[in-house]
C-alpha positions as YAML, in Angstrom:
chain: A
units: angstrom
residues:
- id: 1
  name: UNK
  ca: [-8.88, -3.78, 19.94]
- id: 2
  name: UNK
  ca: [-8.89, -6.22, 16.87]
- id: 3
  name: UNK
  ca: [-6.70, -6.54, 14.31]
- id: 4
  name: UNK
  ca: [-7.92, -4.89, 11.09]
- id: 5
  name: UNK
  ca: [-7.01, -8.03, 9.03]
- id: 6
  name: UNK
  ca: [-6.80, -11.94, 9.27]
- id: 7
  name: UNK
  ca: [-4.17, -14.09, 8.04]
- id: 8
  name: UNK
  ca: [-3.86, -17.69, 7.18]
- id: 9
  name: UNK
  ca: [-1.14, -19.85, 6.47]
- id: 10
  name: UNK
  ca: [-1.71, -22.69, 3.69]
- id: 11
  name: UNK
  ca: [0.60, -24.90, 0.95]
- id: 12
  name: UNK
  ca: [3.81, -22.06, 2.27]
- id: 13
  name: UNK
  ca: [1.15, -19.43, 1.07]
- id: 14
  name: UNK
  ca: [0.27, -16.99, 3.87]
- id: 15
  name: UNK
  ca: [-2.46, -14.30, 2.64]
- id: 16
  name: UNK
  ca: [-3.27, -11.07, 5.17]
- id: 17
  name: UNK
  ca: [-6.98, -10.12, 4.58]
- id: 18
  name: UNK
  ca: [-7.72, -6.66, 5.19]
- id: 19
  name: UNK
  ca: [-11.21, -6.46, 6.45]
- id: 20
  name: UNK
  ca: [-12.05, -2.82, 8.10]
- id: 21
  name: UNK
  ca: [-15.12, -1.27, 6.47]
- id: 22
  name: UNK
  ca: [-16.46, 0.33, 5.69]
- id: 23
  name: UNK
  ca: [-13.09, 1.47, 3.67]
- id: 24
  name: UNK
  ca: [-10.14, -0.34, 4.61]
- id: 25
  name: UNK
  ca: [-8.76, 3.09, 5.90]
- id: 26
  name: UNK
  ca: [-6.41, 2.27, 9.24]
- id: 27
  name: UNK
  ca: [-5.30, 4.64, 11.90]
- id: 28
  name: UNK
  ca: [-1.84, 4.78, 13.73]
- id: 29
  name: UNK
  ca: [-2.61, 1.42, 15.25]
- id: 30
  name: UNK
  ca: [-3.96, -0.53, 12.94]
- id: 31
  name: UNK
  ca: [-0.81, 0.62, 10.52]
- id: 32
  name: UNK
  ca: [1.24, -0.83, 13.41]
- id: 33
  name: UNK
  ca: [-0.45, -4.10, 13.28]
- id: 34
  name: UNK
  ca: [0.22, -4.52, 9.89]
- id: 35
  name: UNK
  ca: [3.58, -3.95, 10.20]
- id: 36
  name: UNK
  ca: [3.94, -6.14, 12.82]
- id: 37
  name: UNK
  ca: [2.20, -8.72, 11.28]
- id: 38
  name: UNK
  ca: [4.33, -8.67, 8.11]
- id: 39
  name: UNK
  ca: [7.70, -8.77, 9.87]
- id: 40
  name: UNK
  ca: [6.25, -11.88, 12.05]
- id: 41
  name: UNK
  ca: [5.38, -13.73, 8.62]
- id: 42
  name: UNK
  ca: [8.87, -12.81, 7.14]
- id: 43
  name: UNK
  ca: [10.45, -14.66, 10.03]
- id: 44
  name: UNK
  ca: [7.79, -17.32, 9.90]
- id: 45
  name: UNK
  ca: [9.01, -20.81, 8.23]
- id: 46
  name: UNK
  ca: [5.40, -22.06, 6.96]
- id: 47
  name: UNK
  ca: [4.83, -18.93, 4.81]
- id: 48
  name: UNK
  ca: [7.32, -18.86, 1.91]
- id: 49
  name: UNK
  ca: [5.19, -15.95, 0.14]
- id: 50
  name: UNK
  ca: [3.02, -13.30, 1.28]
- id: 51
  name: UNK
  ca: [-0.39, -12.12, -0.17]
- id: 52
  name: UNK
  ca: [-1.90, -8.80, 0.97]
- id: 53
  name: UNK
  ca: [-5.70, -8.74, -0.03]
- id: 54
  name: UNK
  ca: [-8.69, -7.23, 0.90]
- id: 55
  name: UNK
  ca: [-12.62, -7.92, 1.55]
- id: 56
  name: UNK
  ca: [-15.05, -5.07, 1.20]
- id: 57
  name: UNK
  ca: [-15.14, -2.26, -1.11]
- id: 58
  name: UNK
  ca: [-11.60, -1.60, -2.07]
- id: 59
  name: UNK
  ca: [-8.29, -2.81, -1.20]
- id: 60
  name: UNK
  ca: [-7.25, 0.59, 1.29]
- id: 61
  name: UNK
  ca: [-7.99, 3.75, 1.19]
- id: 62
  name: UNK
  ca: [-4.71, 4.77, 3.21]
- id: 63
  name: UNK
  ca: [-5.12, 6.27, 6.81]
- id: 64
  name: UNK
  ca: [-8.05, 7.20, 8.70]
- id: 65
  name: UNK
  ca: [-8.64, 10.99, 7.85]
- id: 66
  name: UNK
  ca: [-11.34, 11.70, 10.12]
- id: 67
  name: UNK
  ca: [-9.03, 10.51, 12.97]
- id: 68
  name: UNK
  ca: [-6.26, 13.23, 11.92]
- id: 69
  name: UNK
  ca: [-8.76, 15.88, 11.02]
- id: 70
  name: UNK
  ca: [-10.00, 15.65, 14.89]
- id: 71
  name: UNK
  ca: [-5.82, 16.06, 15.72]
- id: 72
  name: UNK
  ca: [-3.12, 16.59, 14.06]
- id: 73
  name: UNK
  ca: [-0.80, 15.70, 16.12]
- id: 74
  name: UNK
  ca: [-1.44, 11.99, 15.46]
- id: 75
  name: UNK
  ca: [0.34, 12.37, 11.83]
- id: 76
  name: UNK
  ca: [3.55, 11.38, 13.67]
- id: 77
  name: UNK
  ca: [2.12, 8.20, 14.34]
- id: 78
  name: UNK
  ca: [0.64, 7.50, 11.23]
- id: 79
  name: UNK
  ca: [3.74, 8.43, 9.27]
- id: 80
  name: UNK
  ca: [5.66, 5.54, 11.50]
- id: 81
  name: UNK
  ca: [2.68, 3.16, 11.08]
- id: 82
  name: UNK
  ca: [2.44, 3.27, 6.97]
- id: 83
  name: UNK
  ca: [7.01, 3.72, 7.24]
- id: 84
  name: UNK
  ca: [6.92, 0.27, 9.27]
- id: 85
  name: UNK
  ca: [4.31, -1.24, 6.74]
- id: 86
  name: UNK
  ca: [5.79, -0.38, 3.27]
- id: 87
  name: UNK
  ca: [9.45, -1.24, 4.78]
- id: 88
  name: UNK
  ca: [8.12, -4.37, 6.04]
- id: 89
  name: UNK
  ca: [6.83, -5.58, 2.85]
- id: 90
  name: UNK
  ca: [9.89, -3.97, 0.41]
- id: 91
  name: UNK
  ca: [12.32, -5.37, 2.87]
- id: 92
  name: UNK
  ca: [10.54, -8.79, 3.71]
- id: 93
  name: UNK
  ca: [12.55, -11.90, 3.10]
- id: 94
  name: UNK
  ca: [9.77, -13.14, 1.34]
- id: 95
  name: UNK
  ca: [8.19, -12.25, -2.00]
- id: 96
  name: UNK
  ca: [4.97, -10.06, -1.29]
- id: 97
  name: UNK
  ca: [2.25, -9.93, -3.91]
- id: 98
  name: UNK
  ca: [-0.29, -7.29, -3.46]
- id: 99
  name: UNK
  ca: [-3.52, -8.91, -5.01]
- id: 100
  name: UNK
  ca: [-6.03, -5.51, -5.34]
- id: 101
  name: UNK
  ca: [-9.75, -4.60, -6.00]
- id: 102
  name: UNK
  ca: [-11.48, -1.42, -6.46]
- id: 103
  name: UNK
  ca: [-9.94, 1.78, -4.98]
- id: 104
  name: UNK
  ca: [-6.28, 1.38, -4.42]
- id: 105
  name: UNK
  ca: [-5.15, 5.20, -2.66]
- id: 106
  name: UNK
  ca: [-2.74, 6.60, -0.51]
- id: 107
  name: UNK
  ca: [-1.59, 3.46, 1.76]
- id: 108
  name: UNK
  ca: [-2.87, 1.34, -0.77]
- id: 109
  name: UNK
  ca: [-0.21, 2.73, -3.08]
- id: 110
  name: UNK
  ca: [2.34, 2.47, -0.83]
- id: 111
  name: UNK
  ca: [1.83, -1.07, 0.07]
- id: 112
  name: UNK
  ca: [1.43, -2.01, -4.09]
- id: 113
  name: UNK
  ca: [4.84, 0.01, -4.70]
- id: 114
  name: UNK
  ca: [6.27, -1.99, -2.05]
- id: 115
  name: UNK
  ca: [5.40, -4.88, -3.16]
- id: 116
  name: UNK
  ca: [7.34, -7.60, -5.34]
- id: 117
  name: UNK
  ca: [4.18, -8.53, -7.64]
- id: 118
  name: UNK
  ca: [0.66, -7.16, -8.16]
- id: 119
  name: UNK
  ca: [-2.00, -8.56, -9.31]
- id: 120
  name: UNK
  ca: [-5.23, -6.65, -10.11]
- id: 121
  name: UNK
  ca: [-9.29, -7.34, -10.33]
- id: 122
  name: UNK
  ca: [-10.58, -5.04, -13.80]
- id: 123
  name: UNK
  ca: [-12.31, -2.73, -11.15]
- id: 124
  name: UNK
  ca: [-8.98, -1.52, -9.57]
- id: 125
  name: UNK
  ca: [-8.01, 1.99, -9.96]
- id: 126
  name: UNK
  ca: [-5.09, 3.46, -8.59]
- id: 127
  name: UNK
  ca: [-4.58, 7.46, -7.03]
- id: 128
  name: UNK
  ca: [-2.37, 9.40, -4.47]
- id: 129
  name: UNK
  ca: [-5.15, 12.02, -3.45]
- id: 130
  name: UNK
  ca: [-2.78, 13.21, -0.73]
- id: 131
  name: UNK
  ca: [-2.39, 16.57, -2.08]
- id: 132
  name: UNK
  ca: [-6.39, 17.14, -1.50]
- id: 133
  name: UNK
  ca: [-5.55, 15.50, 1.82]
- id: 134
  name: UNK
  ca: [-2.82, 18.00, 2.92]
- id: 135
  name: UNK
  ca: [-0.62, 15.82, 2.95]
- id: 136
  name: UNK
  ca: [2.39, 14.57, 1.63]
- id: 137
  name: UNK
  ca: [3.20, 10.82, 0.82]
- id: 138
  name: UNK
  ca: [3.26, 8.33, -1.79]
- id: 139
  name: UNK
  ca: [5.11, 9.81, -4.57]
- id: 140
  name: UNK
  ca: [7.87, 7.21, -4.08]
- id: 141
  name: UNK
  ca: [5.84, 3.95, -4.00]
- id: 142
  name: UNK
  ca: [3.50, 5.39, -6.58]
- id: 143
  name: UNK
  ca: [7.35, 6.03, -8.77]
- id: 144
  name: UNK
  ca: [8.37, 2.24, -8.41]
- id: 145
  name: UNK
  ca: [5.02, 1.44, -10.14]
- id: 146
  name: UNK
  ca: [4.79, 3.88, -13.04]
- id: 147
  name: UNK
  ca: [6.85, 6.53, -15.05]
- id: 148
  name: UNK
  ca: [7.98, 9.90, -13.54]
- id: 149
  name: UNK
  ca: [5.69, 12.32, -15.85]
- id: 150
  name: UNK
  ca: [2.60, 9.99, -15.21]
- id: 151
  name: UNK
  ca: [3.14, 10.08, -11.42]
- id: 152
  name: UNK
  ca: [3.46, 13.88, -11.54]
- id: 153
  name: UNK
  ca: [0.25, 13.62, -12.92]
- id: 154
  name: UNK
  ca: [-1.53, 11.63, -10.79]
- id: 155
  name: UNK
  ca: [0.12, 13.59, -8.42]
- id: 156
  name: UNK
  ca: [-0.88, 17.31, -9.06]
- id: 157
  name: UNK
  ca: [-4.11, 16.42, -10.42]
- id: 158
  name: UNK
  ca: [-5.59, 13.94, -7.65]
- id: 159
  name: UNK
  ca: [-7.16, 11.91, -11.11]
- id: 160
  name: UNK
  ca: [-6.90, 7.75, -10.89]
- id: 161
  name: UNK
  ca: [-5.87, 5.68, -12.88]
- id: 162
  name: UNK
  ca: [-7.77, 1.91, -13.99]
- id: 163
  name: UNK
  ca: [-6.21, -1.25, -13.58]
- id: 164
  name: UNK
  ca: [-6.00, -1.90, -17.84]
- id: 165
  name: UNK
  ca: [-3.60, 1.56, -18.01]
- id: 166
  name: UNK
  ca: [-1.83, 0.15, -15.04]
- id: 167
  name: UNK
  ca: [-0.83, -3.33, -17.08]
- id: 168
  name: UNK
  ca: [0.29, -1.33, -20.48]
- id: 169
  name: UNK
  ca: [2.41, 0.82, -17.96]
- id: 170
  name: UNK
  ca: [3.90, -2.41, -16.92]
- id: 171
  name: UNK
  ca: [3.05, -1.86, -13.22]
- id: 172
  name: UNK
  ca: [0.31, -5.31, -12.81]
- id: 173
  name: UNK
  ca: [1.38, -8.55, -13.52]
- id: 174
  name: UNK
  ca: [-1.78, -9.22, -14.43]
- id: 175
  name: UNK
  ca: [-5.78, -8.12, -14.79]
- id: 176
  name: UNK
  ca: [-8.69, -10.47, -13.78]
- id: 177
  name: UNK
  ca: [-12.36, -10.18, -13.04]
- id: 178
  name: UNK
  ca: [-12.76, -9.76, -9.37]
- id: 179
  name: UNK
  ca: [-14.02, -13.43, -8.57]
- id: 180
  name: UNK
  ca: [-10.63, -14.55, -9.68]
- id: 181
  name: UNK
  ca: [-8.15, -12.31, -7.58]
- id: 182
  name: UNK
  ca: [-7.83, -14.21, -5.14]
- id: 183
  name: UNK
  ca: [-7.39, -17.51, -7.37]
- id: 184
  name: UNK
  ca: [-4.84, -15.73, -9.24]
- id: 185
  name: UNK
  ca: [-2.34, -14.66, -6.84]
- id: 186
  name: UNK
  ca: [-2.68, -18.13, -5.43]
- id: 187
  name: UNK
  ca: [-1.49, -19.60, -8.84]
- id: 188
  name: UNK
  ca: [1.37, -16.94, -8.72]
- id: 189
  name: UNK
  ca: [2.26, -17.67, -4.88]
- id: 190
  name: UNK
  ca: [2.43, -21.72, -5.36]
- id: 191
  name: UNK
  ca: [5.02, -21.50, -8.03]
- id: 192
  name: UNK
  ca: [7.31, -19.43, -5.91]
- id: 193
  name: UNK
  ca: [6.65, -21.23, -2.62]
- id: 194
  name: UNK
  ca: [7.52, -24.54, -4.78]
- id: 195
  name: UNK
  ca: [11.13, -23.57, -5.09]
- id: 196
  name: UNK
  ca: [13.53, -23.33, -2.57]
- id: 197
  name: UNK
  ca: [13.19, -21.26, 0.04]
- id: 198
  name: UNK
  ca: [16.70, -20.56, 0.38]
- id: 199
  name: UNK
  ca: [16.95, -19.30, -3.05]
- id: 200
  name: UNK
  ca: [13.87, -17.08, -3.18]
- id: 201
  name: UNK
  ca: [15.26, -15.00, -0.17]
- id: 202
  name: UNK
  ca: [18.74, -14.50, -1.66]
- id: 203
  name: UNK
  ca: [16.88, -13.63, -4.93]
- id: 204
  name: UNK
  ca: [14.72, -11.43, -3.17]
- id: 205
  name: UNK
  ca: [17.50, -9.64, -1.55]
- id: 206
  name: UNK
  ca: [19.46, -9.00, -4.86]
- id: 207
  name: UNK
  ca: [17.01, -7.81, -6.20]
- id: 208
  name: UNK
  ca: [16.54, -5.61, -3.38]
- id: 209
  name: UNK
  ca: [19.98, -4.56, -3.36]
- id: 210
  name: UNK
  ca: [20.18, -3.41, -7.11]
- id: 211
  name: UNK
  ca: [17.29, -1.01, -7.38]
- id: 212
  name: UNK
  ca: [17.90, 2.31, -8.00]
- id: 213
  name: UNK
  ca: [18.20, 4.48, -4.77]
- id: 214
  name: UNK
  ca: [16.66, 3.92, -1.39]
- id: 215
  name: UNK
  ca: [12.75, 4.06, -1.21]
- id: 216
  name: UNK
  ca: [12.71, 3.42, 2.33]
- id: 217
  name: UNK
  ca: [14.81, 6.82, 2.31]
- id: 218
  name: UNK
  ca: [12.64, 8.73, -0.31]
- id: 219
  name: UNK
  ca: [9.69, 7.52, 1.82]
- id: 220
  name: UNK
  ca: [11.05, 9.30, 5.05]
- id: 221
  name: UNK
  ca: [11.74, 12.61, 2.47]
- id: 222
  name: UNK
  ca: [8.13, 12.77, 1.96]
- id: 223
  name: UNK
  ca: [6.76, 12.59, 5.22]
- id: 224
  name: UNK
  ca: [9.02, 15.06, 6.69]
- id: 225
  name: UNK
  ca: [6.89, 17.25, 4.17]
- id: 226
  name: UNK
  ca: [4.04, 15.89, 5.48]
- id: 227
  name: UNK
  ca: [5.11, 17.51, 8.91]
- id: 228
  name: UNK
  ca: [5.56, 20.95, 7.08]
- id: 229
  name: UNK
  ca: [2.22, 20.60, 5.39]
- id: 230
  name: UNK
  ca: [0.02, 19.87, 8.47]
- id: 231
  name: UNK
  ca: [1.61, 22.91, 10.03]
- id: 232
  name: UNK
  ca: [-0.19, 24.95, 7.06]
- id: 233
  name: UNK
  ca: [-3.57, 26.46, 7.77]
- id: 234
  name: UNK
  ca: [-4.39, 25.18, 3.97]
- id: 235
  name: UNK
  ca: [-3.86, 21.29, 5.02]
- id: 236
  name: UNK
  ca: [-6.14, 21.42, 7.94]
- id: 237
  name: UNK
  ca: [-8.85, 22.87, 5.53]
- id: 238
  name: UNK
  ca: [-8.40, 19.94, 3.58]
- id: 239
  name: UNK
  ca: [-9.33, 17.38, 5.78]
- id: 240
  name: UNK
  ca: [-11.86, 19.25, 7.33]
- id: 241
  name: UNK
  ca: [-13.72, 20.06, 3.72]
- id: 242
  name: UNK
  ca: [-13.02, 16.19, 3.42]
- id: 243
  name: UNK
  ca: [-14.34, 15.17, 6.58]
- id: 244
  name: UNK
  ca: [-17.62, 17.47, 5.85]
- id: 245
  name: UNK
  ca: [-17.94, 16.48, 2.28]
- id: 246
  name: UNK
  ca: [-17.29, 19.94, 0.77]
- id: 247
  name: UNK
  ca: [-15.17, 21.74, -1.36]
- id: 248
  name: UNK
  ca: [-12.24, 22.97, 0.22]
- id: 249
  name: UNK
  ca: [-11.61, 26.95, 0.14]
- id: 250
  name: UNK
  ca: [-8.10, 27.98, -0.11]
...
């Protein structure tokens, strides 16, 4: 099976291209890759900082829906799949900038929370349509990126929000048209892999150390909820209406 991403390795930059249409949506393994792929680059000498970007339509839509409507039982390994992925970029030794176009849900959040820096194309817009999923997951990443009430919110409600409310919240770095994503990560990424590498990871890990609470712990909250939900007759109505583009009857 092939990876659901490339990566390249240029200047100390090292960008992961995730390039699975039609959505970007992964399943248990391709969550795994990820993961794996992140830790590998942490450990790797030539990449000083990470970039996570995407081709196609949006950055992710989180995990493959249709693949857990057909069994539920696979949950367990998507929870461990998107755990291993947001740890792996929150925890990385090196700075990870998420650089992100168009929709940016579920997974998508999670890996953005995670992240150190984001960067966003004007098209971005950002939602944890979980609930509609049911599902759990997200609420923590989506809290390291915006203010409690707003991520209620988002939460309860399902609504998005753009990429320009998403800078005056504080959350994006900054906001570019989409042909210059790419190009401006890059410009963030070289002045970080300039310095010394020695430095950056110590920074990195003070940083770490100082936030308020454990997200990797939060994280692991919410998908133990996740659990309870898909044992609910109302979650597996969700992703069925999903799956056959209705509205769901509860």
């Amino acid at each position: 099976m092939s990876k659901p991403f490339t990566v390249t390795i240029e200047d100390g930059i090292a960008e992961m291209v995730f390039n699975h249409p039609p959505v970007n949506a992964f399943n248990s393994a391709g969550w795994a890759a990820i993961a794996a792929e992140l830790d590998a680059l942490g450990q790797n000498d030539d990449a000083r900082v990470i970039i996570i970007t995407a081709e196609g339509r949006g950055f992710c839509a989180g995990v493959d829906i249709k693949e857990l409507a057909g069994d539920r039982s696979l949950i367990v390994g998507v929870n461990k799949g998107n755990y291993d992925t947001f740890r792996a970029v929150h925890l990385n030794p090196k700075p990870v900038i998420a650089a992100v176009h168009g929709f940016v849900l579920g997974g998508g959040i999670g890996i953005c929370g995670a992240a150190d820096i984001v960067v966003a194309s004007e098209c971005a817009r950002f939602g944890v349509p979980e609930v509609d999923r049911g599902a759990m997951g997200g609420g923590a990443h989506l809290q390291r990126l915006f203010p409690v009430q707003k991520v209620r919110h988002m939460y309860f409600t399902g609504e998005m929000i753009d990429a320009a409310e998403g800078y005056r919240l504080g959350a994006i770095e900054k906001v570019v048209p989409r042909e210059q994503l790419r190009a401006a990560a890059r410009e963030i990424a070289a002045k970080i892999a300039a310095k010394s590498p020695a430095m950056i990871r110590l920074a990195k890990e003070a940083l770490t150390n100082i936030e308020d609470g454990d997200l990797e712990h939060k994280y692991r909250t919410e998908q133990g909820l996740t659990l309870e939900a898909y044992t609910m007759k109302d979650s597996q109505e969700a992703r069925d209406a999903f799956v056959q583009k209705r509205d769901a009857k509860f």
